[in-house]
C-alpha positions as CSV (number, residue, x, y, z in Angstrom):
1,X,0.0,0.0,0.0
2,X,2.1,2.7,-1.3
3,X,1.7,5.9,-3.1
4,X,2.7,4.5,-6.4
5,X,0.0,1.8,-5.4
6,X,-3.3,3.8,-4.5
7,X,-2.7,7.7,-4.4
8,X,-1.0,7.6,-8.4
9,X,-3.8,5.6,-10.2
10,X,-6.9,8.0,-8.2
11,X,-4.8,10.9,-9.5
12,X,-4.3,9.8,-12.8
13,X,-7.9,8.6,-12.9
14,X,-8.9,12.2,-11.5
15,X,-7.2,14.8,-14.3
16,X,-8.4,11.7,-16.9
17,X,-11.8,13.0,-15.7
18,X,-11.5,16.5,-15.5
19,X,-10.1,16.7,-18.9
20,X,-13.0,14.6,-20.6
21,X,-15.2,16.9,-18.4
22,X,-13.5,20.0,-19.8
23,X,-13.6,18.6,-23.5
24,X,-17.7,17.9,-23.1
25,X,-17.5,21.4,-22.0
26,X,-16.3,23.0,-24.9
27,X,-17.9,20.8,-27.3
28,X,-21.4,21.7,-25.6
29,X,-20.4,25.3,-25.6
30,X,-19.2,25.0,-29.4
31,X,-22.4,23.3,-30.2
32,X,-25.1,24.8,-28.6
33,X,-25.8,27.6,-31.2
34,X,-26.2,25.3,-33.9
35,X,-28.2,22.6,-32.3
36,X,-30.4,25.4,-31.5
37,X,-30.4,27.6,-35.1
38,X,-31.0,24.1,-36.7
39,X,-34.1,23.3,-34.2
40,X,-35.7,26.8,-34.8
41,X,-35.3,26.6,-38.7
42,X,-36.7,23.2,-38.6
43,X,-39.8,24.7,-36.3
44,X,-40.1,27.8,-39.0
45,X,-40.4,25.1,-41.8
46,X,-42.9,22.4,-40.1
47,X,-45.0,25.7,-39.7
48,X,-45.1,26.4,-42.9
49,X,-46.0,23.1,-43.5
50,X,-48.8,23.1,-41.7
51,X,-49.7,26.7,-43.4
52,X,-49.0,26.5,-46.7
53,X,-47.5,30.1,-48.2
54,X,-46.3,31.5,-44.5
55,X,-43.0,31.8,-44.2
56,X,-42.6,34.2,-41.1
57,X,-44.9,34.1,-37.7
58,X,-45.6,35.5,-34.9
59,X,-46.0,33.5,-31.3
60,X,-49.8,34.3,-30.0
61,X,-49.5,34.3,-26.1
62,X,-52.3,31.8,-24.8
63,X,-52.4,33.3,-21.3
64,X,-55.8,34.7,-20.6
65,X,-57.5,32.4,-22.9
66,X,-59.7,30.3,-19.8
67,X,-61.3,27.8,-22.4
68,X,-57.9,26.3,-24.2
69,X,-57.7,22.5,-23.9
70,X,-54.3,21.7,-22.4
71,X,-53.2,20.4,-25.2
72,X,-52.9,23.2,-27.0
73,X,-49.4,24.6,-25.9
74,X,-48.3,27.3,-28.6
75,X,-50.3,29.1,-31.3
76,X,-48.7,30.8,-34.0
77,X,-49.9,33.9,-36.3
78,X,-48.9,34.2,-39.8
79,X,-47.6,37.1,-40.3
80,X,-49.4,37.9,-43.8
81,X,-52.6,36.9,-42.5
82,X,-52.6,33.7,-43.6
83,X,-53.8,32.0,-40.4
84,X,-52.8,30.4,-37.3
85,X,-50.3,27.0,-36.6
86,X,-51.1,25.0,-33.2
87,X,-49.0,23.0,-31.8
88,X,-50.7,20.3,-30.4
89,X,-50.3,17.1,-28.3
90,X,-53.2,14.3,-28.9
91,X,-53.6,11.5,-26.6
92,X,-53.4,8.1,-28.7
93,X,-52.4,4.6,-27.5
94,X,-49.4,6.0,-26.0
95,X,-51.5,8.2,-23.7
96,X,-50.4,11.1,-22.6
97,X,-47.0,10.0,-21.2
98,X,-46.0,9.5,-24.7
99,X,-48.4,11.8,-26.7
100,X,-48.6,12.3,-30.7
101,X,-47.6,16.0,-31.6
102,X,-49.2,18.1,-34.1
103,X,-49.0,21.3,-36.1
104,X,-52.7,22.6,-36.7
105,X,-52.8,24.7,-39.7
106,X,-56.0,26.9,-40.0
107,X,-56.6,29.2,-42.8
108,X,-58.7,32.5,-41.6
109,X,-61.7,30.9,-43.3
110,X,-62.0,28.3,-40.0
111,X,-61.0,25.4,-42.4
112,X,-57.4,23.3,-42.1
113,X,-54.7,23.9,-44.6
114,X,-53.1,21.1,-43.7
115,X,-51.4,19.2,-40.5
116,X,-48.1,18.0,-39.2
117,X,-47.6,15.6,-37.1
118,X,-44.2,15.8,-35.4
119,X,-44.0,12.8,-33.1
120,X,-45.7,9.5,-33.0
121,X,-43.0,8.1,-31.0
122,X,-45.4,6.7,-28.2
123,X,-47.4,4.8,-30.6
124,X,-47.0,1.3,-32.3
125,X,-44.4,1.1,-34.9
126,X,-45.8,-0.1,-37.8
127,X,-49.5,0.2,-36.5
128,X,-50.1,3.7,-34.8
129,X,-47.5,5.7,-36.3
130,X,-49.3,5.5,-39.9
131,X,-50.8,8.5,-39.0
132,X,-48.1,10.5,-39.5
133,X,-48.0,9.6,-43.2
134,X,-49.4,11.9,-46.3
135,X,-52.7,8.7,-46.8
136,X,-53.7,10.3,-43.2
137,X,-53.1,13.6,-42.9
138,X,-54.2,14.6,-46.4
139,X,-57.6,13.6,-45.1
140,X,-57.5,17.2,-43.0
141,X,-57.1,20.1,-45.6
142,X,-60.3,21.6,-46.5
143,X,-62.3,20.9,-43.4
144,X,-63.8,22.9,-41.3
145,X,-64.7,21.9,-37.2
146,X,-67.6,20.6,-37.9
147,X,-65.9,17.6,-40.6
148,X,-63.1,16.5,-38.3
149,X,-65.4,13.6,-37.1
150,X,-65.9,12.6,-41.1
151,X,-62.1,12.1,-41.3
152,X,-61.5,8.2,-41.7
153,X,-59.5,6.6,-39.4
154,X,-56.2,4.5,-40.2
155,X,-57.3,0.9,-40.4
156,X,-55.5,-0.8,-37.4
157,X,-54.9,2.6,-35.6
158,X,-57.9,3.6,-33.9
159,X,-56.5,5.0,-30.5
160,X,-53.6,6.8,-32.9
161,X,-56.2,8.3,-35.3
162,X,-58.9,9.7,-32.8
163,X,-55.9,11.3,-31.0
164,X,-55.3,12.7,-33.9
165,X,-58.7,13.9,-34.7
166,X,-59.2,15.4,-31.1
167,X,-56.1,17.5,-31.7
168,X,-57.6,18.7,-34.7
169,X,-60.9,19.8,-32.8
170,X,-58.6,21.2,-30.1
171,X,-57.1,23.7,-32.4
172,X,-60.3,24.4,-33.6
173,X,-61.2,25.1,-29.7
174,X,-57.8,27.3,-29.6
175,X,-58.6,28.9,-33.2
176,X,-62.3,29.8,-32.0
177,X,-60.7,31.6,-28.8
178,X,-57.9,33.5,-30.5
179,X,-60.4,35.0,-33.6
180,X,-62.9,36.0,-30.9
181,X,-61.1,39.5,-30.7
């Protein structure tokens, strides 16, 4: 039990750590602008995917609004008057531990000029996360509050596609409440 035994090899151990530390540092510090440039241009452009034409909005503050479902979280103004984009979380078979994420797009005519859907990661792969493709969401455009029930569900992915749906109807909820002004 000698230095060169037990105090050397914690040392070396120790300044191994501290320099990995210092390196995660740096990266993270390097990093962290992009990461975050690249996650708000890749908001901006789901946006506009969910509102065909708008390029620039304008975040809507939802405080004050008593009769928003909780799942609406963010609401979005296009800038040119092209509409709103909510951003939504339904509740499909992953329940809301794991819920399916949505951009709402809603022309100022009260009808959907398309949807997004962001995350299906809580549902079924294979199954519940076809209702992320173009089969199901191109069912949406065109449709006002009163048609989201008419919207035919994926075959197989019931608890997926009412999530879905409901989302829908909430921004509708969160559309009604914003255009009351």
């Amino acid at each position: 039990m000698t230095f060169k035994n037990i105090v050397k090899p914690i040392l070396v151990l120790t300044l191994i750590c501290l320099a990995v530390a210092l390196l995660l540092a740096v990266v993270n510090y390097v990093t962290s602008p992009i990461i975050a440039d690249a996650t708000a241009e890749a908001e901006r452009k789901a946006r506009s995917e969910a509102l065909p034409g708008a390029t620039e909005f304008t975040e809507v503050s939802l405080d004050g609004y008593a009769d928003l479902p909780d799942t609406v979280s963010a609401c979005y103004r296009d800038n040119d008057g092209g509409g709103y984009v909510f951003l939504v979380k339904g509740e499909g078979y992953g329940k809301k531990s794991a819920p399916i994420t949505l951009l709402v797009g809603i022309r100022p005519d009260g009808k959907v000029a398309a949807i997004k859907i962001t995350d299906v990661s809580g549902e079924t792969a294979g199954i519940g996360d076809k209702v992320k493709k173009n089969d199901f969401t191109s069912r949406f455009p065109g449709i006002d509050a009163d048609g989201v029930d008419a919207v035919q569900n994926v075959s197989g992915a019931t608890y997926s596609s009412t999530g879905v749906k409901q989302g829908v109807r909430d921004a509708f909820t969160a559309f009604a409440a914003v255009t009351k002004e």
